[in-house]
SETOR-706271 format. One record per residue (C-alpha): z, x, y; residue number from 1. Coordinates in steps of 0.05 Angstrom, whole numbers, plus 5000, padded with zeros to 4 digits. Layout:
BEGIN
<up->Z, east->X, north->Y, n->NUM>
...
This chain:
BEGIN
<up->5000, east->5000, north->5000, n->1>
<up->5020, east->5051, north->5048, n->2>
<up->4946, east->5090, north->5024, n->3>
<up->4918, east->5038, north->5041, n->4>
<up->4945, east->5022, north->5112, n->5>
<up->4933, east->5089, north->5127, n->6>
<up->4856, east->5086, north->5114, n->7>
<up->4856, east->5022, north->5151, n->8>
<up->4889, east->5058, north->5208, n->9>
<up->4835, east->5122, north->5208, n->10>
<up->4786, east->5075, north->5210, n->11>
<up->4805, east->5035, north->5254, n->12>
<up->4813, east->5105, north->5300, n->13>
<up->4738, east->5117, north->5285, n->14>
<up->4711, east->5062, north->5305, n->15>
<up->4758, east->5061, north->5373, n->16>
<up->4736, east->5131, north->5385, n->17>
<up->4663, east->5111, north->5374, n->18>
<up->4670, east->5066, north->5431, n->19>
<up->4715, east->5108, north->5475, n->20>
<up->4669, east->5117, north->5517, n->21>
<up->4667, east->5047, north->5551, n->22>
<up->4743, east->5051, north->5561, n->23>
<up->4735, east->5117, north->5597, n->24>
<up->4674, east->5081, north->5641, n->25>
<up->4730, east->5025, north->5659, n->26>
<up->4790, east->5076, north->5673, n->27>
<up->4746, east->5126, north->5714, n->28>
<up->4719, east->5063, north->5750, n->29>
<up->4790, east->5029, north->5762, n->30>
<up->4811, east->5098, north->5775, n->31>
<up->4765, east->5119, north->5836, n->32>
<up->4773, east->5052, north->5864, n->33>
<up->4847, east->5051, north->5868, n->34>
<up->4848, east->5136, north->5888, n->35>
<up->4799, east->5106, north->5953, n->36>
<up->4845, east->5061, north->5970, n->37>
<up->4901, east->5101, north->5971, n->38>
<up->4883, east->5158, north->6013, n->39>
<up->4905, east->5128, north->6080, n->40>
<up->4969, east->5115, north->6052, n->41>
<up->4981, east->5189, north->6029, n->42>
<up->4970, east->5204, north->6088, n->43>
<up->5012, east->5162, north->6126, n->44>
<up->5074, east->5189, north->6069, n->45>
<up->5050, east->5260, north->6087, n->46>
<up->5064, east->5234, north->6163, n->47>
<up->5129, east->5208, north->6150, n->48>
<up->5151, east->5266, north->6107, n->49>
<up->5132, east->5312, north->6157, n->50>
<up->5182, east->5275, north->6212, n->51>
<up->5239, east->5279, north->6160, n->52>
<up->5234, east->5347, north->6152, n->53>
<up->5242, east->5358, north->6222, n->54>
<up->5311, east->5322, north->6230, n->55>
<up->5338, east->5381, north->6177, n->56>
<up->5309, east->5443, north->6128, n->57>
<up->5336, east->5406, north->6064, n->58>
<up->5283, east->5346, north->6059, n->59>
<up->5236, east->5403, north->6052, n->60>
<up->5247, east->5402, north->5987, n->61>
<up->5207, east->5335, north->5988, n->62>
<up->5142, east->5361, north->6001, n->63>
<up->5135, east->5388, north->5934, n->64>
<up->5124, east->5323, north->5885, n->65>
<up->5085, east->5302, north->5960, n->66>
<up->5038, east->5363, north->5947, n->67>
<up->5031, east->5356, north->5865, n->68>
<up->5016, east->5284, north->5882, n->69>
<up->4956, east->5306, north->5945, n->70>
<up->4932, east->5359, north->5883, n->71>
<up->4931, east->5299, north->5838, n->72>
<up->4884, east->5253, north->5880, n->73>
<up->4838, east->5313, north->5893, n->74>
<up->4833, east->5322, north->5821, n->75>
<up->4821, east->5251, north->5787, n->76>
<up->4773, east->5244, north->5853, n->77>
<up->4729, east->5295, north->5836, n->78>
<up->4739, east->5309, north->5755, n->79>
<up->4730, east->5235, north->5753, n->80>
<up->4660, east->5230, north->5793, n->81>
<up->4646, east->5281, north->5763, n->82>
<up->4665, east->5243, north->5683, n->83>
<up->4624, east->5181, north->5715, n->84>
<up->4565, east->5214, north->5730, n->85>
<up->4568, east->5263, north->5665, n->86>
<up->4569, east->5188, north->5624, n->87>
<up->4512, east->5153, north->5666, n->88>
<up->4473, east->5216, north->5644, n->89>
<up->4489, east->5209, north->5570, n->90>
<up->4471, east->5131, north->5581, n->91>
<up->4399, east->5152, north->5604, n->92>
<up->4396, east->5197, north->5541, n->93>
<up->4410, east->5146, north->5497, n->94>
<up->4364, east->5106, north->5528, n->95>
<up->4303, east->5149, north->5541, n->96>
<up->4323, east->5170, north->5458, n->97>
<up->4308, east->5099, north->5438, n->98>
<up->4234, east->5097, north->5476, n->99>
<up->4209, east->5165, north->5469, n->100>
<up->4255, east->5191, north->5403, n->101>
<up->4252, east->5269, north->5403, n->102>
<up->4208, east->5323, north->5436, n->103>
<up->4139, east->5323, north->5421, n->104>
<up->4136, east->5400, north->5438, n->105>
<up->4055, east->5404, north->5414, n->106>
<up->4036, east->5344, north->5455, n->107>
<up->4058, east->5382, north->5515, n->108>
<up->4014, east->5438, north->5499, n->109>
<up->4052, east->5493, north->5530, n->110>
<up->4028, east->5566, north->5533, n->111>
<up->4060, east->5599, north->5465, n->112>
<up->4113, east->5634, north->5522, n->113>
<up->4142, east->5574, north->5548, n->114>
<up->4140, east->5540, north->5476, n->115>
<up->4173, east->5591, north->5449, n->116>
<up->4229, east->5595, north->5506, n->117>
<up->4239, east->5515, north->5506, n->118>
<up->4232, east->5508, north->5431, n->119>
<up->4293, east->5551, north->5423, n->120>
<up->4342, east->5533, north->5488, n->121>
<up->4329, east->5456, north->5471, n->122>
<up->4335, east->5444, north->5401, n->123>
<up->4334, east->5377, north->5386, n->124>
<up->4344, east->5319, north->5435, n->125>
<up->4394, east->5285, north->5389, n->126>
<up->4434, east->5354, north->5395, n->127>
<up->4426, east->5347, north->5468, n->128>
<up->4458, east->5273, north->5466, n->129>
<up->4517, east->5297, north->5415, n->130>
<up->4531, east->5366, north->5461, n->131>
<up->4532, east->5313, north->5532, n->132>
<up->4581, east->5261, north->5491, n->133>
<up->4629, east->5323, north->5473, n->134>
<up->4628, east->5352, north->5541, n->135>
<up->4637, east->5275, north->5578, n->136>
<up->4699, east->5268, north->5533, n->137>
<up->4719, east->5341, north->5533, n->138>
<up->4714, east->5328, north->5618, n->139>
<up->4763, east->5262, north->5619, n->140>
<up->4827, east->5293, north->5573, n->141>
<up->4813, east->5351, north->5610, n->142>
<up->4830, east->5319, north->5682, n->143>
<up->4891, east->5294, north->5653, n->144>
<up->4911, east->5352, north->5626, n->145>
<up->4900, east->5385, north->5701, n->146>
<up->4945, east->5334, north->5722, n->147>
<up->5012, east->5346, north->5679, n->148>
<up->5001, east->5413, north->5685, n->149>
<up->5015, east->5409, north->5757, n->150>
<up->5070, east->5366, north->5758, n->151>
<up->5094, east->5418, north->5705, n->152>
<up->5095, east->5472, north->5757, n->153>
<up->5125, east->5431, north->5808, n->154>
<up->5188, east->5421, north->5754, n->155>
<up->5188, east->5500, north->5743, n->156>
<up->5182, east->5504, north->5822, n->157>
<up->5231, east->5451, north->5831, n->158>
<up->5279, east->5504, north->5782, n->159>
<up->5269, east->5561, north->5829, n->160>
<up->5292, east->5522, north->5887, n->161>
<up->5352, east->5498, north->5860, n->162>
<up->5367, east->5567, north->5838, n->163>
<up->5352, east->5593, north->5915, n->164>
<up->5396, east->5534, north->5935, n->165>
<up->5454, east->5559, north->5897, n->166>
<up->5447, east->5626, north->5917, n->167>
<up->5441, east->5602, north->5997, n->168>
<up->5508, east->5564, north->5981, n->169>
<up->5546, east->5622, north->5946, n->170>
<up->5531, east->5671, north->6005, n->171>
<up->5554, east->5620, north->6053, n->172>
<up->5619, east->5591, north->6010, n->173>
<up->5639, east->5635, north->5963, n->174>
<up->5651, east->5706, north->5949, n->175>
<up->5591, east->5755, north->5927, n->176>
<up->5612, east->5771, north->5857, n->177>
<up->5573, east->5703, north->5840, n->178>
<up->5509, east->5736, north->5874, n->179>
<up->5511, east->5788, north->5819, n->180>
<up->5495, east->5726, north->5771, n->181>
<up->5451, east->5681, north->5802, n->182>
<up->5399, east->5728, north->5826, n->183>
<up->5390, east->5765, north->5761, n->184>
<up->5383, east->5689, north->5727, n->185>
<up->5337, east->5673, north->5791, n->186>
<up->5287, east->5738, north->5769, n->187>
<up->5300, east->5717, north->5685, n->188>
<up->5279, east->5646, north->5706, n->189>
<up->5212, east->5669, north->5738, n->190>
<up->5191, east->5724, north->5699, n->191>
<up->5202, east->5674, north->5638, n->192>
<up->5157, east->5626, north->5670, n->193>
<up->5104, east->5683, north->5689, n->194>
<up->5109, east->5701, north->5602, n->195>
<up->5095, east->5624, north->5587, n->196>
<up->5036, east->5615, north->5633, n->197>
<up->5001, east->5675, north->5611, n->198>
<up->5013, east->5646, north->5534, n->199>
<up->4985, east->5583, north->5559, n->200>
<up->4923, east->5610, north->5592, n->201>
<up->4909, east->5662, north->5533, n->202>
<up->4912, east->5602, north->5484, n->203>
<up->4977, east->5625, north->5452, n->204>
<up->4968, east->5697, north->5452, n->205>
<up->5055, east->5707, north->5443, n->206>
<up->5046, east->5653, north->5385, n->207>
<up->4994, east->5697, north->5342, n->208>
<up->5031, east->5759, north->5345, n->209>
<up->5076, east->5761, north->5289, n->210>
<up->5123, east->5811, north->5320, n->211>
<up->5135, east->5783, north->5386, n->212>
<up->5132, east->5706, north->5365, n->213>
<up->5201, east->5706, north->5343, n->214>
<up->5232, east->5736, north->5412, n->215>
<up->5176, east->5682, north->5450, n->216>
<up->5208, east->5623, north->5410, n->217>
<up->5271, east->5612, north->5445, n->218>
<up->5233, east->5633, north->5515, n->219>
<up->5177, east->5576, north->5494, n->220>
<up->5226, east->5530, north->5474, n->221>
<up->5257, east->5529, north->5542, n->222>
<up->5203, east->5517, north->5581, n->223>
<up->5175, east->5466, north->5539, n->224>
<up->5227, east->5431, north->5563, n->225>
<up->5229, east->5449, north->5635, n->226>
<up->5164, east->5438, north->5652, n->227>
<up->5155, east->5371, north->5605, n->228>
<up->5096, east->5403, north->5565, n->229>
<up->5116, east->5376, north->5506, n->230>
<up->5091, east->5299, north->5538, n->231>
<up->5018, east->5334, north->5535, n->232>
<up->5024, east->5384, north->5488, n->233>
<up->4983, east->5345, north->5430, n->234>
<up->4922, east->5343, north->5485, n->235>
<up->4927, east->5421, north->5504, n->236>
<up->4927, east->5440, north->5425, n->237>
<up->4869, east->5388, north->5405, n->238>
<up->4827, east->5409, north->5457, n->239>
<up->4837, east->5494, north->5444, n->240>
<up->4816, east->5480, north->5369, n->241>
<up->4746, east->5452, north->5396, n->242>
<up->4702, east->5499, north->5412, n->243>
<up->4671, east->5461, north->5469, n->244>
<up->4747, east->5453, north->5496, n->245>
<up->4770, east->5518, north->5482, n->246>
<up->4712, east->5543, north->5533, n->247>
<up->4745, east->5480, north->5583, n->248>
<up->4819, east->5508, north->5578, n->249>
<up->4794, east->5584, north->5602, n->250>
<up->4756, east->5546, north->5656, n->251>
<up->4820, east->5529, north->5686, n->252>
<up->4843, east->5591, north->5724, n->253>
<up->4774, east->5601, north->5759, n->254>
<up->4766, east->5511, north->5770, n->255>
<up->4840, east->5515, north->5811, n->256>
<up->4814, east->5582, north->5847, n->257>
<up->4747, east->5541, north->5863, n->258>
<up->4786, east->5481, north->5879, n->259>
<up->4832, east->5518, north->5926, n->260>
<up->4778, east->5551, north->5966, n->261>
<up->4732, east->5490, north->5972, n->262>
<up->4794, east->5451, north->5996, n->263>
<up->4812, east->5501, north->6048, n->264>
<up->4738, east->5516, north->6070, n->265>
<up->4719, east->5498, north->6139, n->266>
<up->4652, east->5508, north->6176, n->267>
<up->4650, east->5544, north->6254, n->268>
<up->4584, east->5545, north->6280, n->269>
<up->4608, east->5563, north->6348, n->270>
<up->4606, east->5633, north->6346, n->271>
<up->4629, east->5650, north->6424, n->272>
<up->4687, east->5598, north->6415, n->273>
<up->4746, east->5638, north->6419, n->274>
<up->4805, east->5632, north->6368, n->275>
<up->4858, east->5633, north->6423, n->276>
<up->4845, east->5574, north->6466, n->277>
<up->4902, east->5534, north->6469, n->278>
<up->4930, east->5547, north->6539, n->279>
<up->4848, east->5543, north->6561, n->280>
<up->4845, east->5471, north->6522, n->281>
<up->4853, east->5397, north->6532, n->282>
<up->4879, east->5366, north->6479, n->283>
<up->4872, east->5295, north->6454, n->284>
<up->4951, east->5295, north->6419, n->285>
<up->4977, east->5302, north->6494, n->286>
<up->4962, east->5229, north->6506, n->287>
<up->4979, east->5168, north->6465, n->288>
<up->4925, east->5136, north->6481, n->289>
<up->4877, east->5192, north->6451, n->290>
<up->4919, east->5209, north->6401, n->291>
<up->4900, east->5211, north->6323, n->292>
<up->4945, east->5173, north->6284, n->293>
<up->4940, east->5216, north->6217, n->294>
<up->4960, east->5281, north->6263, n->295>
<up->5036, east->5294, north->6257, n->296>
<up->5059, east->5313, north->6331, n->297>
<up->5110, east->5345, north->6349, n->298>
<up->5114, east->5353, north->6423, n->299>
<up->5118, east->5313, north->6491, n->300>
<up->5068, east->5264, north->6502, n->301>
<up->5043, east->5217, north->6560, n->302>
<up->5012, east->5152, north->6561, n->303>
<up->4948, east->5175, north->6587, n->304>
<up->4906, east->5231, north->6615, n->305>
<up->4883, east->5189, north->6681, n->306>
<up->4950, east->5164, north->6728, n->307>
<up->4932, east->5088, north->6753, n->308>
<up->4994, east->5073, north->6783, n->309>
<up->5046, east->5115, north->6805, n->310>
<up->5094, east->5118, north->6745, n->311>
<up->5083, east->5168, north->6684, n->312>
<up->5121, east->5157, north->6621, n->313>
<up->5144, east->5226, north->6592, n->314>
<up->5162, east->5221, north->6523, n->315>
<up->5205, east->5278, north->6488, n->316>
<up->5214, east->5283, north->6415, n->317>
<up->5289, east->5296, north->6383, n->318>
<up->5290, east->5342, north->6321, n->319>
<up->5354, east->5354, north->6286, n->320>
<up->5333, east->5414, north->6259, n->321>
<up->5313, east->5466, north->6313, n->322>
<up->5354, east->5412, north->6370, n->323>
<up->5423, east->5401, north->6342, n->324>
<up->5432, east->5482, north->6357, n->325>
<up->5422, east->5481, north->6427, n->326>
<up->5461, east->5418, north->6428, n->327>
<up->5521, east->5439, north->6385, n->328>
<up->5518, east->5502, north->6438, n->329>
<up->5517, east->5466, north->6501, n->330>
<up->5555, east->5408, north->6488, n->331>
<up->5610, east->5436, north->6439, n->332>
<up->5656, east->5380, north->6451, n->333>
<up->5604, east->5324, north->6427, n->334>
<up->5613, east->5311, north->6354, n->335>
<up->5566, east->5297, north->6306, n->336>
<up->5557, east->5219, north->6294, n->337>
<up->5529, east->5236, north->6220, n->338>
<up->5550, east->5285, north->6169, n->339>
<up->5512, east->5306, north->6112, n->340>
<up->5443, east->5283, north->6085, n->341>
<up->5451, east->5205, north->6082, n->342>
<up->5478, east->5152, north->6116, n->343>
<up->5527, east->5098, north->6082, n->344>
<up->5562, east->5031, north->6101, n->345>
<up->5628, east->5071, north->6099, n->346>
<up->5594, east->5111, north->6156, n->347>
<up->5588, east->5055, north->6202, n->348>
<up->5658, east->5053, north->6245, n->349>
<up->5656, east->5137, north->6245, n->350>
<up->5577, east->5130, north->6275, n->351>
<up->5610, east->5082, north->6337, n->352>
<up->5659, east->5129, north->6359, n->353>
<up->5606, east->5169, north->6382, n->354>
<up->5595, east->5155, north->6471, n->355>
<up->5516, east->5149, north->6484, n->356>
<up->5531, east->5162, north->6563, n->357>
<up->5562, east->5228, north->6540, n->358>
<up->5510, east->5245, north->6480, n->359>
<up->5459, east->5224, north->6528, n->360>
<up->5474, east->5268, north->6583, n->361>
<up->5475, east->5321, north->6526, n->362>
<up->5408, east->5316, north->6500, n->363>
<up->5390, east->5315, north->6580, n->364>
<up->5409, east->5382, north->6588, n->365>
<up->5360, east->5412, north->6550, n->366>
<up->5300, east->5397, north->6595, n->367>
<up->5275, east->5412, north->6665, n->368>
<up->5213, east->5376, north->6677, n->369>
<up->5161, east->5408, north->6731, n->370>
<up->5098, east->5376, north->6769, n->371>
<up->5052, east->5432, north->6776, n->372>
<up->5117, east->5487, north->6802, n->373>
<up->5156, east->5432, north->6833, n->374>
<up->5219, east->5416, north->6800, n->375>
<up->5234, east->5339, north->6784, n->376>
<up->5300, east->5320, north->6812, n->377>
<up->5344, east->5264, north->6796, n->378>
<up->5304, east->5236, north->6732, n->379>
<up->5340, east->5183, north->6688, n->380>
<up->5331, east->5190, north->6610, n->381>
<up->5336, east->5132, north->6550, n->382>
<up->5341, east->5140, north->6482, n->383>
<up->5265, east->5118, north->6458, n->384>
<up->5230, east->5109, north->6387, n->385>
<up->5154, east->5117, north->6393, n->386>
<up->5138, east->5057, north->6362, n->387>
<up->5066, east->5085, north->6340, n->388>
<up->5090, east->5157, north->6325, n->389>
<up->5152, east->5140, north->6296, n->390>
<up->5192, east->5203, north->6335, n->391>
<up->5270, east->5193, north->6361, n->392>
<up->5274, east->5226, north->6429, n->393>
<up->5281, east->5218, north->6500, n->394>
<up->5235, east->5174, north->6558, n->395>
<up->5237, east->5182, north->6627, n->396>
<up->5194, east->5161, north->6684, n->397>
<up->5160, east->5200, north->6729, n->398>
<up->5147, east->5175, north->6797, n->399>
<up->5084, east->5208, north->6835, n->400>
<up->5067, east->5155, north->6887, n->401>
<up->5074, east->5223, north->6935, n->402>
<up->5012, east->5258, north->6903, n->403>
<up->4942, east->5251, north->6926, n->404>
<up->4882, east->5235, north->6881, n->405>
<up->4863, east->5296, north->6842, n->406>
<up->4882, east->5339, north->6781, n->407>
<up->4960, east->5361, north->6764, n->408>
<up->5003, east->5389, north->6707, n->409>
<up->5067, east->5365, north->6678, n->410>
<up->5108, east->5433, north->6661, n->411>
<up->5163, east->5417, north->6613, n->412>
<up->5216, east->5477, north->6599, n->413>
<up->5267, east->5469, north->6547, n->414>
<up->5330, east->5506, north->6519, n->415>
<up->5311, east->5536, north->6451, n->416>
<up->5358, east->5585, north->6409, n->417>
<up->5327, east->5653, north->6415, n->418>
<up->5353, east->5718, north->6369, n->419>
<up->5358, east->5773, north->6431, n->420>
<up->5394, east->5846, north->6422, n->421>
<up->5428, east->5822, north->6352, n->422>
<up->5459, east->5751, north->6378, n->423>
<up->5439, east->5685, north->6381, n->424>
<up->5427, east->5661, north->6452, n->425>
<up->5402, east->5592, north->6489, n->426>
<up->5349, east->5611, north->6536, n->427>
<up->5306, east->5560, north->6572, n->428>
<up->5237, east->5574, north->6559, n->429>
<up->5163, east->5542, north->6581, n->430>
<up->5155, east->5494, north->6521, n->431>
<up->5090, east->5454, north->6541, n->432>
<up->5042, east->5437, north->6600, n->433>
<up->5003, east->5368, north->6605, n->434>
<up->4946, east->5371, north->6646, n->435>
<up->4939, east->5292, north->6685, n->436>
<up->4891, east->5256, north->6740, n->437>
<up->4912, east->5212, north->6792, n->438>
<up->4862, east->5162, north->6812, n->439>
C-alpha cells in the first residue's frame, strides 16, 4: 500500500513538473505586477526610515532588512522579466517545432563552411527546445535562491552588529577585561562567515575534503543556522547536481558584481559641468513648492523661490541625533521629555512635565537667521510638522515688506558640535543660504 502511494505520488510529481511551466508564467506574471506596484511605496518606507534615523544612530540598524528588501525587488524585477521572456521564447519554439519540425540543413543549401559550422553548434531543434526549458526553469529557482541568500547575509550582518553593539556598550559601561572577549568572538564570527561563503561559492569545496570536513562540520553547522540556509538548502544542492545549474550557481559572484555596477551606473554628458557646484547652484529641495517628494531633505526650506507678499515662512528641521548635543550643551538645565528608544503610556505624565516656553526658547538658540548680511532681529519660533515632508522642527516668519523688488538670500547659521584642539566645542557655523525674489 505504501509502494503504491508512493508511485502515485512520483507520478503525480511528473506530471506537475511537466506543466510547471504555466505556474511559473502565473507567479512571474502576479509577481511583476505586484513588484510595479510597490515601488512608490518602498520608496516612501525608504523616506520614512531615513527621518527616523535622524532622531538617533540606533534605528540605523533598520536600514538593513530596508536594503535586503530594495535588493529583493531589483532582483525578482529583472530575473523575473528576464524568466518571462526566456518562456515566451520556448513558447515560439514549441510552436514554430509543430509547423516546420526540425532543420532542413540541405534545403538551405549553405556553402559546406557554414554547413559544417551550423550543423555542429545547432544540433537538433528538439535539443534546442529541451536546453531553453532547462535554462527557463534553471532561471526561476535561481531568482529565489538570490533572494534567501540575501536575507541570509543580512542575518550574518545583523550578527556582526549585535556583536559591535555589545562591544560599544562594554567600553561605555563596563570594565575592559570583557573587550578581551568580545572582539576576538567579533573576528571568529566573521572569519567563520568568510570560510562558509567561500564553501558555498566553490560548491562545497570544505565538504569534499576528507581531512578538513570534520573541523568544517561544527563551523557549517552554525551558520546553517544563522543565516537560515537550511529553509533553501534543498534548492542550492538540486540545482549544483545539474549541470546546467551548477554553471547558474558560479554565475552568481560575477551576476551581483554586474548587478551592483548597473545599479550604481549613471550617465554625465556634460563634460564642462563641474563636480563642485553646490554653492554656484539653485536647487529645487530649497522650496516646497519645487520640491521632490521621494528626495529625503534634510535642511531649511521656504515656501517658494518668488516672494508675493511680504511674509516668508522659514522652516527648520529638528534632528535628535546631531541637535540634542548642542541642546543638552546650551540648555543643560532642560531635561529630556523621552528616554530611551520608545515611547509608552507609562511615559505620558513624565512627557508633561516638560515647559514648551522654556524647550522652545532652547531650540531657539541655536539659530541666527540673516537676509543677505543683515541679521533678523526679534523673530518668534513654533513648534511645526511639515505636513508633506513629515520633519519636527521649528517655523518662523519672515517679514520683508522693507525690501525692494529684486533678488536676496536667506543666510541661516546654526550651533553645531565641532571636535577643535582635542575637545568638543559648540561653534555657530554658516549652515545654509536660500537664494529668493521679491516681486
Amino acid at each position: 500500500m505504501e509502494q503504491n502511494n508512493k508511485k502515485s505520488f512520483a507520478k503525480w510529481l511528473e506530471i506537475l513538473q511537466q506543466e510547471s511551466w504555466q505556474l511559473e508564467l502565473l507567479i512571474s506574471g502576479f509577481a511583476i505586477f505586484l513588484l510595479a506596484s510597490a515601488y512608490d511605496p518602498l520608496v516612501q518606507l525608504n523616506y520614512d526610515l531615513r527621518l527616523l534615523t535622524m532622531g538617533g544612530s540606533y534605528y540605523g540598524a533598520l536600514f538593513l532588512p530596508l536594503q535586503i528588501a530594495v535588493g529583493t525587488w531589483y532582483v525578482l524585477i529583472i530575473n523575473l522579466i528576464l524568466h518571462v521572456l526566456l518562456r515566451g521564447l520556448w513558447i515560439s519554439t514549441i510552436g514554430l517545432r509543430y509547423v516546420s519540425d526540425e532543420i532542413d540543413f540541405d534545403g538551405l543549401k549553405f556553402s559546406p563552411k557554414f554547413d559544417k559550422f551550423l550543423r555542429r553548434k545547432i544540433v537538433s531543434f528538439d535539443n534546442y527546445i529541451e536546453r531553453l526549458e532547462s535554462l527557463c526553469s534553471i532561471v526561476f529557482g535561481f531568482t529565489f535562491l538570490i533572494i534567501f541568500i540575501l536575507i541570509s547575509i543580512g542575518f550574518y550582518v545583523m550578527g556582526i552588529i549585535l556583536i559591535s553593539l555589545a562591544i560599544n556598550a562594554v567600553q561605555d559601561y563596563y570594565s575592559s577585561g570583557w573587550l578581551g572577549l568580545l572582539i576576538p568572538i567579533l573576528l571568529i564570527y566573521i572569519i567563520g562567515g568568510i570560510i562558509y561563503f567561500f564553501d558555498f561559492m566553490t560548491l562545497g569545496w570544505f565538504k569534499r575534503n576528507k581531512s578538513l570536513s570534520k573541523i568544517y562540520y561544527p563551523i557549517y553547522r552554525f551558520y546553517n543556522f544563522v543565516t537560515l540556509s537550511f529553509i533553501y538548502r534543498p534548492i542550492y544542492y538540486n540545482l549544483i547536481d545539474n549541470r546546467y545549474g551548477k554553471k547558474v550557481v558560479l554565475f552568481l559572484i560575477p551576476y551581483l558584481f554586474i548587478f551592483a555596477l548597473f545599479t550604481s551606473m549613471r550617465v554625465e554628458p556634460h563634460g564642462y559641468l563641474p563636480g563642485r557646484r553646490t554653492m554656484q547652484s539653485i536647487n529645487n529641495n530649497f522650496y516646497d513648492d519645487t520640491w521632490d517628494r521621494s528626495e529625503f531633505l534634510g535642511e531649511a526650506s521656504i515656501g517658494s523661490r518668488y516672494v508675493k507678499n511680504a511674509y516668508i515662512e522659514l522652516f527648520l528641521p529638528y534632528f535628535g541625533r546631531s541637535d540634542d548635543e548642542v541642546i543638552s550643551e546650551i540648555c543643560p538645565d532642560l531635561l529630556p521629555a523621552k528616554k530611551g528608544v520608545f515611547i509608552f503610556n507609562t511615559d505620558f505624565k513624565e512627557r508633561l512635565t516638560m515647559d514648551a516656553d522654556e524647550a522652545l526658547a532652547c531650540h531657539a538658540k541655536r539659530f541666527e537667521i540673516l537676509v543677505n548680511d543683515s541679521v533678523v532681529t526679534d523673530l518668534k519660533y513654533r513648534f511645526y510638522q511639515h505636513p508633506e515632508r513629515k520633519n519636527i522642527g521649528l517655523l518662523t516668519v519672515l517679514d520683508v515688506d522693507y525690501l525692494d523688488r529684486g533678488e536676496y538670500e536667506i543666510k541661516i547659521n546654526a550651533l553645531q558640535k565641532k571636535r577643535q584642539d582635542g575637545k568638543d566645542t559648540i561653534v555657530m557655523q554658516h549652515n545654509k543660504t536660500i537664494p529668493f525674489w521679491k516681486e
